[in-house]
C-alpha positions, 0 to 999 in steps of 0.5 A, a space after each residue: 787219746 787222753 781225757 784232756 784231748 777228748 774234752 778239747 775235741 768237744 769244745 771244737 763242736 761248738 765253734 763257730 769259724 771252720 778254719 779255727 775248728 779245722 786248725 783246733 782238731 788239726 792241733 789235737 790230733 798232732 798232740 795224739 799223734 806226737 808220741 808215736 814221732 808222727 807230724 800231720 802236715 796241713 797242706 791244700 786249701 786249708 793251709 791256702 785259707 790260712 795264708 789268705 787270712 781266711 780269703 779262699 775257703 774250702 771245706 776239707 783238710 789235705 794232710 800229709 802224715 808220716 804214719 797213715 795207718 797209725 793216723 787212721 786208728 787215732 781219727 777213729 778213735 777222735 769219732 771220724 768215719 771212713 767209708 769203704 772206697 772213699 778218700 775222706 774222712 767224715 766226723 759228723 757232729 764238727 761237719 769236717 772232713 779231711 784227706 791224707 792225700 800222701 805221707 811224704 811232703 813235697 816241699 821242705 820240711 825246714 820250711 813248715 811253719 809252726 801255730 799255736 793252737 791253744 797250746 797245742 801245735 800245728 804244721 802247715 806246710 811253708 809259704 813258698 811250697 804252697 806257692 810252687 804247688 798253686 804254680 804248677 796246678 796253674 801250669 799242668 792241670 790248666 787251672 787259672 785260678 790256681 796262678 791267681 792264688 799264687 799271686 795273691 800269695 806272693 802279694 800277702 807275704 812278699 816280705 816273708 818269702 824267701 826268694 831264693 828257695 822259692 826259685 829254685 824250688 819253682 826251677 825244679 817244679 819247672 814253674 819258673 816262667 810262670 813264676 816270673 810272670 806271677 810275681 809281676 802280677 802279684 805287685 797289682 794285688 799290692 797296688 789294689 791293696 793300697 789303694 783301698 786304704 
């Protein structure tokens, strides 16, 4: 990792919002990686927070890389430690932990999105994938909450989304009764939002 990358990962302890800390190491292990044609792909409850404008919180990053063990050498090398029979990896002085769940996404790559950080990139996995992996947690690991995330989702970037992909892609998941419920219920989302205003 050069010298550039090491004081950028330096200046990330001192901030003071952990999804803009999150997305700045997310950025600067992309750009060490970049080299080697490795993307990490944010996925999970990061790239939900960062849909939501920061309405859902967590405290770890699910990545998806293309390149796990090549991934594991350069967060050594960035100061995170894995444990013997643990999935995170910890870096104690940014108090942040990540996970590569898989180094295949279960979505559409055409569909990332892609952020600026400070000059640097980050992949996030699309809106409608993110959407379709909140649908069928709702539906197959009986989580509620998951459903109601996916409308809130729906609600926030309705004019963004492509619909027809997202049926499909939702038809193939076999979320699609879900999903015709949740897009009713994300127009209550809309109405409450305006009503606030």
């Amino acid at each position: 990792m050069d010298e550039s990358l090491k004081k950028k990962l330096r200046a990330s302890i001192h901030e003071k919002d952990p999804l803009k800390k999150a997305l700045n190491v997310l950025a600067i292990l992309t750009a060490a990686l970049k080299s080697m044609d490795i993307k990490p792909i944010l996925v999970g409850g990061r790239a939900l927070e960062f849909y939501t404008l920061g309405g859902y919180a967590t405290k770890d990053m699910d990545l998806v890389v293309n390149g796990r063990e090549q991934a594991r050498a350069i967060l050594a090398e960035m100061g995170f430690i894995r444990r013997t029979g643990e999935r995170h990896w910890y870096h104690e002085e940014l108090d942040l932990a990540l996970e590569i769940p898989d180094e295949l996404l279960a979505g559409s790559l055409d569909k990332l999105v892609t952020v600026d950080i400070n000059g640097l990139e980050v992949f996030i996995i699309g809106i409608e994938d993110l959407i379709i992996d909140r649908l069928a947690a709702a539906k197959f690991w009986n989580s509620p909450a998951d459903a109601q995330w996916a409308a809130k989702l729906i609600a926030l970037h309705k004019g963004d989304i492509d619909m027809d992909y997202l049926q499909k892609a939702a038809r193939n998941a076999r979320v699609e009764d879900l999903l015709e419920r949740i897009v009713k219920h994300s127009y209550r989302y809309l109405c409450e939002a305006d009503a606030e205003k």
